[in-house]
SEPAKOL-991259 format. One record per residue (C-alpha): x negated, z, y. Coordinates in pm, whole numbers, plus 32768, in hexadecimal, padded with zeros to 4 digits. Layout:
N
XZY ...
***
This chain:
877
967F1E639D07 97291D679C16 98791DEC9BD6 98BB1D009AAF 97B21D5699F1 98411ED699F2 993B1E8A992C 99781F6C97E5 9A591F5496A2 9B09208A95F9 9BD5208894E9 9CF12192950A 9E3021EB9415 9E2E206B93CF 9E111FE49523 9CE71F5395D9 9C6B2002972C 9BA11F35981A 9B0E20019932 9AA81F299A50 99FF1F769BA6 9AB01E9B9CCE 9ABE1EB99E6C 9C431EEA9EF0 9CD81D809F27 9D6F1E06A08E 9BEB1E15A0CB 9B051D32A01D 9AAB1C94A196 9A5F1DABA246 995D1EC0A20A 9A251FB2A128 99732110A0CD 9A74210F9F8F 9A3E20929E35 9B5820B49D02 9B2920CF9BA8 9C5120059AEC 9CAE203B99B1 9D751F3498F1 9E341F8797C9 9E6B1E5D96BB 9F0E1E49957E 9F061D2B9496 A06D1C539487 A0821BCA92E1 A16A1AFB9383 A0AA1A2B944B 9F741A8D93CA 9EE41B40951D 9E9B1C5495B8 9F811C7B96DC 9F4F1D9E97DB A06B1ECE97D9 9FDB1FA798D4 9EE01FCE99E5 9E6B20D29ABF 9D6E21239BCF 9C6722109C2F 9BEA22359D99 9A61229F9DF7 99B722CE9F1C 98A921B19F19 97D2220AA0B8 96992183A050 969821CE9EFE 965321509DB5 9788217A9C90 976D21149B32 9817215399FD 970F21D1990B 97E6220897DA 994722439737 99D622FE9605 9B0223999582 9AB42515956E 9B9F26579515 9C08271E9642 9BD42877960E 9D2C28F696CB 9E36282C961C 9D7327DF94CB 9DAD265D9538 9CAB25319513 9CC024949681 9BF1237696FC 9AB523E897A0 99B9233A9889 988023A59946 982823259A83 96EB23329B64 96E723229CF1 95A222F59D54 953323009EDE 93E6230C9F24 930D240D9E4A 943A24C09DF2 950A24739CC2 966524EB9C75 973E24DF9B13 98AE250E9AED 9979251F99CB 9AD1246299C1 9C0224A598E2 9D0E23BE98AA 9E5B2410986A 9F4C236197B7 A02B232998FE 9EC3227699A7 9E8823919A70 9D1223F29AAE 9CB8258F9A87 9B3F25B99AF6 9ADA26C699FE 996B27359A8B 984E26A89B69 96EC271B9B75 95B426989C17 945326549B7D 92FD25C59C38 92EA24C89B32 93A223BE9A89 9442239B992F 93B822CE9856 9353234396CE 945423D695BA 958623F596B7 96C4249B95E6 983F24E69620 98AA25EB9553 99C926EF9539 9A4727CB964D 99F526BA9707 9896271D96F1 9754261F9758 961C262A96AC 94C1256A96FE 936925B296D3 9245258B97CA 90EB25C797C3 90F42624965E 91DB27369697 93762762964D 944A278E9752 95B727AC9755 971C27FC981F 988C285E97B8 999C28A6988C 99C329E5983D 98A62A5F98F4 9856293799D0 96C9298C99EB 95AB28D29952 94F8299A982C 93BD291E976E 939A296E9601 92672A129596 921828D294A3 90EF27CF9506 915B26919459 91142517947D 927A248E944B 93DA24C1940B 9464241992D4 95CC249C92BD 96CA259E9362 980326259320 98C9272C9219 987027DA90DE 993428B09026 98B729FD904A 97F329BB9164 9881292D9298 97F02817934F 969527C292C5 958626F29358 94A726449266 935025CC929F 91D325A49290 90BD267792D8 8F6126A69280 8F1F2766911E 8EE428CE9132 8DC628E99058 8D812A4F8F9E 8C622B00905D 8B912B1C8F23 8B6529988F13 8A9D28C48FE3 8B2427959087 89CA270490AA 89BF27288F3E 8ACC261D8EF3 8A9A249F8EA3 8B1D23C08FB2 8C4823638EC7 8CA324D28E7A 8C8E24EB8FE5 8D8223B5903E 8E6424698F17 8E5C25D68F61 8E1E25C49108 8FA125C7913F 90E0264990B6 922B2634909D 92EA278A914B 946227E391C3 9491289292A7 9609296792F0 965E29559466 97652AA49479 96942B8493A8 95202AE993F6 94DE2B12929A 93D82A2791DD 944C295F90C8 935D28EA8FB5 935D277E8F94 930727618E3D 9478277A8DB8 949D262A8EB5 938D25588E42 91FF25A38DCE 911025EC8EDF 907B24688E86 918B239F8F12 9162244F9036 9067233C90BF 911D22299090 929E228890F4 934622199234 94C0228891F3 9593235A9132 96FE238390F1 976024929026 98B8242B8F3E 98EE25498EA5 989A26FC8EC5 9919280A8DCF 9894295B8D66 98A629A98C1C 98252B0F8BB3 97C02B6C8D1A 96CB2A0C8CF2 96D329048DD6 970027B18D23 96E9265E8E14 973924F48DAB 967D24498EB9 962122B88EF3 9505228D8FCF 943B21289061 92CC20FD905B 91D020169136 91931F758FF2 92D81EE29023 93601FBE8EFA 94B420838ECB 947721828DE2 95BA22768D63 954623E78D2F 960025188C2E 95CF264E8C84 945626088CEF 93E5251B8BD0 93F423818C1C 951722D08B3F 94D121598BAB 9421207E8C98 94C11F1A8D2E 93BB1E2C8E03 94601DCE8F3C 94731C658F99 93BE1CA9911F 92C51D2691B4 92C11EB9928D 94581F449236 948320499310 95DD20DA92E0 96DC20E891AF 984D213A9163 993F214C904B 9A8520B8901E 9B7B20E88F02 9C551FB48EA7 9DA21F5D8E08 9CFA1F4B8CC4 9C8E209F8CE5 9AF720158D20 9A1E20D08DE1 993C1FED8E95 9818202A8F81 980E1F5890CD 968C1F349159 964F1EB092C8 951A1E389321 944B1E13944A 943C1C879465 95EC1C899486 96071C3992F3 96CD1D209215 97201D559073 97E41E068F89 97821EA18E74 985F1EDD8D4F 982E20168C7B 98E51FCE8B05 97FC20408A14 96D51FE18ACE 96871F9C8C29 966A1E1C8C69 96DF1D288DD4 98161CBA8DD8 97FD1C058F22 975D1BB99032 979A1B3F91D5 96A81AB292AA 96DC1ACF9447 97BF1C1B945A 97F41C859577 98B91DC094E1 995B1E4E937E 9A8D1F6493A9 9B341FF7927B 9C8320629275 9DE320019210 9E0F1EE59312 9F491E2B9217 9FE21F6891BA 9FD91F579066 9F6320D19012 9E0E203B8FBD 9CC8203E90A1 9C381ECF90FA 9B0D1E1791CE 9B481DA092F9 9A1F1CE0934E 99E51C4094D3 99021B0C94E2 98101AB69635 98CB19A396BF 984519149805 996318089854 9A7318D29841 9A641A40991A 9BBA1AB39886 9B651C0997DF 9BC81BF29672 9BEB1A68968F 9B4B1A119570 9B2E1B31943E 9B8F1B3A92CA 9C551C509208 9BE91CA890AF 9BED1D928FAD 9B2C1CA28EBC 9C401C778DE7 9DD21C038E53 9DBA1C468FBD 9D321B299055 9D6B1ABD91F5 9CB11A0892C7 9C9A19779418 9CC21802944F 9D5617B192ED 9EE4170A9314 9FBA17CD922A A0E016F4923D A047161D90FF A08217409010 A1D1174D9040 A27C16A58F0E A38115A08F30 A4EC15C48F36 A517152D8DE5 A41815EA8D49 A4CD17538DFA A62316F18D46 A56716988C15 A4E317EE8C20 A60B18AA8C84 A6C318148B64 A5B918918A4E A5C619F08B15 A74919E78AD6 A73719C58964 A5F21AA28925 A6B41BAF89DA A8031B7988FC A71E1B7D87B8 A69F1CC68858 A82B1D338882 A86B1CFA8742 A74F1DB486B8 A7B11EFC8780 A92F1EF68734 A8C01EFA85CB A7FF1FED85EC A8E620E586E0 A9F2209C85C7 A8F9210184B7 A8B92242858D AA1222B285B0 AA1922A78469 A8FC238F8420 A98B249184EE AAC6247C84AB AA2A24F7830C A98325DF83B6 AACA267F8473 AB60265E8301 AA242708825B AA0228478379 AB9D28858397 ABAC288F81FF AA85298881EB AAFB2A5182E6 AC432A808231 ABC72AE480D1 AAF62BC081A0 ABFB2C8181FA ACAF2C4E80B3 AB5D2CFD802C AB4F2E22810E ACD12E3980CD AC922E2A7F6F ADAD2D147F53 AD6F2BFD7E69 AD082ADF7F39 ADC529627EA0 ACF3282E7F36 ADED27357FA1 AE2525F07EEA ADE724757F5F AF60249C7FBF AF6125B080B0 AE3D253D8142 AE9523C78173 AFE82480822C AF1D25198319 AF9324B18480 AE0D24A48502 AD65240283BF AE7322E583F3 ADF422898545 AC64227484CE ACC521D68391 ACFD204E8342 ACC8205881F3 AD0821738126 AC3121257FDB AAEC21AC807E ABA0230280AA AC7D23417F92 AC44247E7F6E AB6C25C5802E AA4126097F95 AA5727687E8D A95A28797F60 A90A29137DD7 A869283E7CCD A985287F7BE3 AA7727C67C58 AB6E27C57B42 ABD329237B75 AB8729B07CE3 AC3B2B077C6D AB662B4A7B85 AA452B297C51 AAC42BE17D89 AB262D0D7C7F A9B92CE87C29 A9052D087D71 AA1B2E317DDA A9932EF87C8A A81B2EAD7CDA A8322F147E66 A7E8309A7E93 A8F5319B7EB6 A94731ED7FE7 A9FD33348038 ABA533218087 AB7E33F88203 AA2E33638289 AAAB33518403 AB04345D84E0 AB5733B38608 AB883244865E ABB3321487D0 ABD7311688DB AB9130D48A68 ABC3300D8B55 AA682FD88C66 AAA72EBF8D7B AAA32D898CA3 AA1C2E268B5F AADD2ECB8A10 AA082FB18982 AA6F302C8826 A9DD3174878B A9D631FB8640 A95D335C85E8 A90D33898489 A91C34A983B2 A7BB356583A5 A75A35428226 A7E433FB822C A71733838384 A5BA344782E9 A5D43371817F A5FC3227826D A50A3138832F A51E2FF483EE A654304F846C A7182F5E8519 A8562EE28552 A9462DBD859B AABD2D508614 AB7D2C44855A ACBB2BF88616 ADCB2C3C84E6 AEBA2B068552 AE7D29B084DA AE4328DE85DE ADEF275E858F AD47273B86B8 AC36284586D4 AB3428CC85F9 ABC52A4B85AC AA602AF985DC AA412B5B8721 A8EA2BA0879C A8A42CDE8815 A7572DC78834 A7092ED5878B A676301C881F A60A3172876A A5ED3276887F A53A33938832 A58434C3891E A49E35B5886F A392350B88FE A40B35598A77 A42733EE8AA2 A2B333D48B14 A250334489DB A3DF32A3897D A3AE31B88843 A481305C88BB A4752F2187DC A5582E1E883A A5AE2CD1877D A6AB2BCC879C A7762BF5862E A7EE2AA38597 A8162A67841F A76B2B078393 A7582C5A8451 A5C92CC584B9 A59C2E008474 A50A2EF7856C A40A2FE18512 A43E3166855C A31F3233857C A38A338084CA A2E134F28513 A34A35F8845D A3D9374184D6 A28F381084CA A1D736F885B4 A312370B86AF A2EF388D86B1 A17C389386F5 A17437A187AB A2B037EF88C6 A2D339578864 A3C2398E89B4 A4C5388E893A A5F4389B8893 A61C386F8729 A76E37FB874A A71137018859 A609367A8799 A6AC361E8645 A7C3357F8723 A6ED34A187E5 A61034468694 A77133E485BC A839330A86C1 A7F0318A86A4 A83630A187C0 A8992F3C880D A8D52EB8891E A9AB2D3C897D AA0D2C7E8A96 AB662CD88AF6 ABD22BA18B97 AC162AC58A9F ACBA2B9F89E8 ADD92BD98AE6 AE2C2A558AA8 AEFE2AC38968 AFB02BDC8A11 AFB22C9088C4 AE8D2CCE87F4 AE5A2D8286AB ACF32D8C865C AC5A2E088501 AB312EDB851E AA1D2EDF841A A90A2FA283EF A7EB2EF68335 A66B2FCD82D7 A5BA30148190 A5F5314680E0 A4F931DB804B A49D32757EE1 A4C933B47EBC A39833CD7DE0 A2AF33127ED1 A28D32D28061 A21F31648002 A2A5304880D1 A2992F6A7F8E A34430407EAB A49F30837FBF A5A02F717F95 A67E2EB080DA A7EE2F2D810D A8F82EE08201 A9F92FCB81F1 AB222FA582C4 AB4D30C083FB ACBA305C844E AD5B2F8E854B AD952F9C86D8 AEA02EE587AE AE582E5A8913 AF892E0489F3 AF6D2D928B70 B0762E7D8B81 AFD02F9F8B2B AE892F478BE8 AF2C2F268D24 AFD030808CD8 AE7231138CC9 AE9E31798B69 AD4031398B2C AC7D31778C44 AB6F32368C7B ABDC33A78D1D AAC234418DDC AB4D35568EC7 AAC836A08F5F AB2137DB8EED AA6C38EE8FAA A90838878F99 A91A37DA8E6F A9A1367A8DF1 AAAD36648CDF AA7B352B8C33 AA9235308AC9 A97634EA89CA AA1C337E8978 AA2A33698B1C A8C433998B38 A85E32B68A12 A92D31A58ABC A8A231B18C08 A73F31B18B43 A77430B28A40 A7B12FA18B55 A697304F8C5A A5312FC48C82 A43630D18C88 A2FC30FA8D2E A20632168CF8 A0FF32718E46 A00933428E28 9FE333FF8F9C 9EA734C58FFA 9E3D3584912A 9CD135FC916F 9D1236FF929D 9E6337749285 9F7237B7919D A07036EB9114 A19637AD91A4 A24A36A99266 A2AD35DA912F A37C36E190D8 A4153716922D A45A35B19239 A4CE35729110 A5EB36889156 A5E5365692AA A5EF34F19339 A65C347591EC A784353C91C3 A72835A19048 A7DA368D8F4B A75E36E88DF4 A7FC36AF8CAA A8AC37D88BED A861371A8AB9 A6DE36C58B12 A69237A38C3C A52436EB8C5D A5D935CC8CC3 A69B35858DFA A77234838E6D A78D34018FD0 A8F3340E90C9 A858337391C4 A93A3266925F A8D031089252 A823303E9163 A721313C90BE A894323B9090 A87832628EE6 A729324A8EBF A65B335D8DC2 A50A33E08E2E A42734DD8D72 A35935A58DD5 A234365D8D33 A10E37188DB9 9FB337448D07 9F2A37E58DF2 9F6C38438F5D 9E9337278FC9 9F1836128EC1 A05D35958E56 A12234878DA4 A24933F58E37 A33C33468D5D A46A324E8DF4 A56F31BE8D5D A61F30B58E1C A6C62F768DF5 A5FB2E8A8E70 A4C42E458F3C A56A2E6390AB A6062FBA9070 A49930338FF0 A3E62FB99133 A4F3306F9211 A47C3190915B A337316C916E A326312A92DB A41032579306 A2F5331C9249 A1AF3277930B A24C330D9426 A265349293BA A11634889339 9FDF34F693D4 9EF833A59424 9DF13451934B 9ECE340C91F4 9E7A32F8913F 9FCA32989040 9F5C31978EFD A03130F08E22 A01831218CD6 A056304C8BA6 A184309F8AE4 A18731008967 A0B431B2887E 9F83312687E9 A04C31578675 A19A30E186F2 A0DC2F9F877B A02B2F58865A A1702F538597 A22A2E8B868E A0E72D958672 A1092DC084E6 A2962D3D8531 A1FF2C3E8637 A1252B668555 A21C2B88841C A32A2ADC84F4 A22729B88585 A1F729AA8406 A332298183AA A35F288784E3 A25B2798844F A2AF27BE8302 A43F27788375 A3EA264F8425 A325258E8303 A473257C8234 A55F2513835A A4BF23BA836B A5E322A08368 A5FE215B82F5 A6EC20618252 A625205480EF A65421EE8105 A7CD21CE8130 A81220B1803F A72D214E7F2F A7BC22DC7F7F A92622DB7F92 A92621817EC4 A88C22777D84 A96A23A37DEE AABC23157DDB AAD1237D7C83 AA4E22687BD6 A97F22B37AE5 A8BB21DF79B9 A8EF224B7862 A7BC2218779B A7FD22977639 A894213E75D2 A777209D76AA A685215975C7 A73E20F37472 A73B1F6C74D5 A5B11F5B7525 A55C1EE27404 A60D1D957435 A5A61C9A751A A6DD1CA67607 A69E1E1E763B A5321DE8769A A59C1D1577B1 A69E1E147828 A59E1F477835 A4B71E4978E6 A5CE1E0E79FA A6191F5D7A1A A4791FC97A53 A4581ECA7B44 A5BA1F267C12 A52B20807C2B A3C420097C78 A4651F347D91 A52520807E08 A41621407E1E A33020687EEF A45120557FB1 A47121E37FD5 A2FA21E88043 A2ED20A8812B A3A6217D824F A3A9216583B8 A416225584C2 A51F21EB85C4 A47B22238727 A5A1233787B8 A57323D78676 A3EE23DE86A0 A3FD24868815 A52B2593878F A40C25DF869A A2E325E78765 A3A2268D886E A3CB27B0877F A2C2279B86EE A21F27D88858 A2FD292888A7 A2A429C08754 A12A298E87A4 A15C2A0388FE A2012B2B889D A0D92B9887B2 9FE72B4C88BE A0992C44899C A08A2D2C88BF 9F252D158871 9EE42D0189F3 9F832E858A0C 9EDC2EFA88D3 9D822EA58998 
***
């Protein structure tokens, strides 16, 4: 036996594995019964432009009159760990009987024999590594095949003359494709065919799935006529698409063709350069170009290069070897080739390292001559410097030009918000003059010239008279009624501020797309005074199986939250056991709900609450014919002083067998609660022990407001959380939690797995009503809308603030003497200056570009709004 010639090349997680049978050194003299099989692991230096070895290690056989050989090597997916491992098969051969072995190699160069077997014959045709580790081969026409699951050799019912590909498809496991004679219809008669129907139709492509021994037709690889002529397969690509099975396959002929196959039908066709390819893989470049690497049987490879159409793109003569892999570590595969090279016996002595584009190494070539001169570095360096500077420049201009932006922006939102609440405080709201605002302490320090901001911007388009215009709107905005609230409320849960309003019933029924929002009543410079809360309508007439939640993050100006409305008849038919009382209280309260932490920072807070909705006609139930109101609900204060006092917290004790907490208690703990809905079903026994455990093991109390609903003592995290729970029959139940966040609900629902019977099978349901999703949808795609539409006019650019605020500092052109002086020569000019000016202007307005933070703020939201839709429409399917 020749050990050099067993040497073998794999490429693995960009280093290259050479396996190598050798005799122990200690023994090479004496007659040792021991052989080892070396493994060398090199890496390629871009330094010195080598490969240099990092590891080695060393695996010890038996060798007592015995043949060993490595017959091949692959990287394959071990079934136990998930991992792709190194894998090679060996053969020990003594006398007439033939052993195989399957190595792995670890990544610490340790050797784990996976399986053996024995055959009385020798491997030669179609021999395959494949997942698990699993060996496939075929022999005498038949398909044969091991894993190491079950470490026994099984034949496949299949007769076949070869083995084109193996490995995964999606659907289907690991798949063997190959050849095998036709299987003509019994009504026709072979002798009745032409010999060139008979060289056509006498074979056929097939597939055939290993796990499930299920037949796959091989028309959706390729038509039955190729079947004659191809050698190899590799499959790039396996979806399924409407329960079909669509392939994008490339596959080599012995008419020295490459041929690239859709879904069954032939897309193009590239001669190869040699004579009898017999294997092919891809490789995916830098440039992001597939190409196809052929080997063929005289040592000579190619690549073919598929952009647009199929055509060589090079081509290697005397290769010993071609790996692909990421041997430079630049995130991008390339081609290692290995080149026959008698004088020199140094594995990977002489090779070459391309990607047929900028990566370019090979042996023997002196890269010392690339490297530029010193005078020519310095030269360089010094254009660097100023290029860079330029670049400086460029971006403190444009930070500068930024800050300003925003800092109109602060100007435009802080104004707004204050004749808001001028408007719902029907005070007169006085826009401030250039003075006041050029005295501002924080439009001093974004400000170096004050003539491009003289004065704010008038939010009405009479700007002459603001009071007459705010009088206006007032008289045109419906009439809302003087004692509209009966109750405004606030608590304190963990880190949250939940703020509630009840409403009076006429007032709530004649409203919809309720909503509301806080405005923090002091002026600070610093802050925007909307603070961004969530909204929540809680509907307890619905036993909170079916609650109604919309949330959204309110910022100027306010989205409104749709309430689906039922009136009283529905409620009573519907839930005849409930409580009237309990019902219009949970269907007028309206929720919202803020992070309490930053807050605290001010120590004192006085927040203004506003409740914004539509309120419909009295004459019709049409959306279009109600009109928008904010009305204002009053005002809470938040100390530090009172919160640690616990002047707001939640108060959930026992009385008896009840729990005490308040309706404004419950809506609290709910408003900032996550719920989940489960529907529980048992086929052979009752559902008894949900109750048990629920006031058992769970420690739970009902309501005396909402006895359907109970709330849990339990100590530890899952103490405050609300189940309910309703039975539709002794058999089948839903299970509703509310809990505060996605740890507490798994306690629970471990808790519960364990007090069921094993027989119960518990499914979680998708929260909210077809309606109430629809609407939420409706609200969905009206803010992406409004998200798109936003971000077309926020584009900014220097001929956009020279040409806005320049015309909106009050100038403005006088054209009735213009007009009386056209008829002499001198005013023709002038009217001609003044069309092309504003010509000039408005290319300017339309020529706009889009700052790049200010593109990804936009696209960023643009993003969540679509997101949020698509949600939506995923629970609505």
């Amino acid at each position: 036996m020749l050990l050099s010639e067993q040497d073998q090349f794999l490429s693995y997680n960009g280093e290259v594995l050479v396996f190598q049978l050798s005799k122990p050194k200690r023994a090479e003299k004496a007659d040792d019964k021991t052989i080892n099989l070396c493994v060398r692991r090199m890496a390629f230096n871009r330094d010195t432009k080598l490969f240099v070895q990092m590891s080695s290690g060393e695996f010890s056989m038996e060798a007592s009159h015995s043949e060993i050989e490595v017959i091949c090597c692959s990287c394959t997916t071990d079934s136990r760990t998930g991992i792709i491992l190194p894998c090679i098969l060996m053969k020990k051969k003594k006398q007439n009987n033939v052993k195989y072995f399957l190595l792995l190699l670890h990544s610490s160069n340790q050797f784990e024999r996976s399986f053996y077997f024995k055959l009385d014959y020798e491997l030669k045709e179609d021999i395959r590594l494949f997942t698990g580790p699993s060996l496939l081969w075929r022999h005498a026409n038949k398909l044969f095949y091991i894993s190491s699951n079950n470490c026994v050799v099984q034949s496949a019912p299949v007769q076949l003359s070869s083995v084109v590909w193996t490995g995964e498809i999606v659907g289907e496991g690991s798949v063997a494709l190959g050849i095998r004679a036709a299987c003509l219809p019994e009504t026709e008669d072979p002798d009745g065919f032409s010999a060139s129907d008979r060289a056509i139709w006498g074979s056929e492509f097939f597939g055939y799935a290993i796990e499930t021994q299920k037949m796959l037709t091989g028309t959706c690889f390729m038509p039955h006529a190729y079947s004659r002529v191809v050698s190899s397969v590799y499959i790039c690509k396996s979806e399924r698409l409407k329960k079909q099975l669509r392939i994008s396959l490339v596959a080599i002929t012995h008419k020295n063709q490459l041929i690239w196959f859709q879904d069954g039908v032939p897309k193009g066709v590239c001669e190869l350069p040699y004579q009898k390819p017999c294997s092919v893989k891809p490789a995916l470049t830098s440039s992001r170009d597939l190409l196809f690497v052929v080997s063929f049987a005289s040592g000579n490879s190619c690549v073919v290069q598929r952009r647009g159409s199929l055509q060589v793109a090079s081509k290697w003569q005397k290769v010993k070897c071609v790996l692909v892999d990421d041997f430079i570590g630049s995130g991008s595969e390339q081609l290692l080739l290995l080149f026959k090279d008698d004088s020199n016996t140094d594995v990977l002595s002489t090779f070459k390292i391309t990607d047929l584009g900028e990566v370019n190494y090979a042996s023997g070539i002196n890269y010392k001559h690339d490297v530029p001169a010193a005078e020519g570095l310095q030269e360089t360096g010094l254009l660097t410097l100023r290029a860079l500077e330029t670049r400086l420049q460029a971006g403190w201009s444009s930070v500068r030009e930024l800050q300003q932006h925003l800092g109109l922006q602060k100007r435009v939102i802080l104004e707004s918000c204050r004749a808001l609440i001028d408007l719902v405080e029907e005070r007169t709201h006085i826009l401030p003059t250039s003075k006041e605002v050029k005295c501002r302490r924080w439009a001093r320090s974004l400000l170096n010239s004050a003539k491009p901001f003289e004065g704010l911007v008038s939010l009405w388009d009479d700007v002459e008279n603001p009071a007459d215009s705010l009088s206006k709107e007032t008289s045109l905005a419906p009439k809302v009624p003087e004692h509209f609230t009966e109750e405004l409320w606030q608590r304190v849960v963990g880190d949250s501020l939940v703020v509630g309003v009840k409403l009076t019933e006429s007032f709530y029924l004649s409203l919809s797309d309720v909503s509301l929002s806080l405005v923090m009543d002091q002026d600070f410079s610093s802050i925007s005074p909307i603070i961004k809360c969530q909204n929540k309508i809680i509907k307890l007439n619905e036993a909170f199986s079916a609650l109604a939640v919309s949330s959204s993050q309110i910022e100027p100006p306010p989205k409104k939250i749709k309430l689906d409305l039922h009136s009283r008849n529905e409620l009573k038919k519907e839930f005849p056991k409930r409580s009237s009382r309990i019902q219009l209280d949970g269907a007028k309260t309206v929720t919202a709900v803020t992070s309490l932490s930053p807050l605290l920072a001010f120590h004192r807070v006085c927040c203004i609450v506003l409740l914004h909705g539509r309120k419909q006609d009295q004459q019709s139930d049409s959306l279009q014919q109600s009109k928008k109101i904010t009305v204002l609900c009053g005002k809470i204060f938040l100390s530090l002083e009172d919160i640690s006092n616990g002047r707001y917290s939640v108060k959930m004790l026992r009385d008896n067998s009840y729990c005490t907490g308040s309706m404004g208690d419950i809506l609290a703990v709910l408003a900032v609660s996550v719920r989940f809905s489960f529907q529980i079903v048992s086929c052979d026994c009752t559902l008894t022990p949900v109750s048990s455990w629920l006031l058992g093991e769970m420690e739970c109390t009902p309501f005396k407001e909402c006895q359907d609903n109970i709330f849990c003592h339990k100590a530890g995290n899952v103490h405050g959380t609300i189940f309910n729970w309703a039975l539709k029959n002794p058999f089948e139940g839903l299970l509703t939690i509310f809990c505060r966040n996605l740890t507490v609900l798994f306690q629970c629902l471990h808790s519960l797995s364990r007090a069921l019977p094993p027989s119960c099978r518990v499914k979680l349901l998708r929260s909210g009503s077809k309606g109430i999703l629809t609407e939420q949808l409706a609200l969905a795609l009206e803010k992406e809308m409004l998200t798109l539409k936003n971000s077309l006019f926020r584009k900014e650019t220097k001929a956009e603030n020279s040409l806005t605020w320049g015309n909106e500092s009050g100038k403005k052109i006088n054209n009735a003497p213009l007009a009386s002086s056209l008829g002499t020569e001198e005013g023709v000019q002038q009217f001609r200056q003044q069309l092309q000016n504003e010509r000039e202007e408005s290319v300017q307005s339309m020529n706009q570009t889009v700052n790049g933070a200010l593109y990804q703020k936009t696209a960023l939201k643009i993003a969540e709004a679509q997101l949020s839709s698509d949600m939506i429409v995923w629970r609505l399917a």
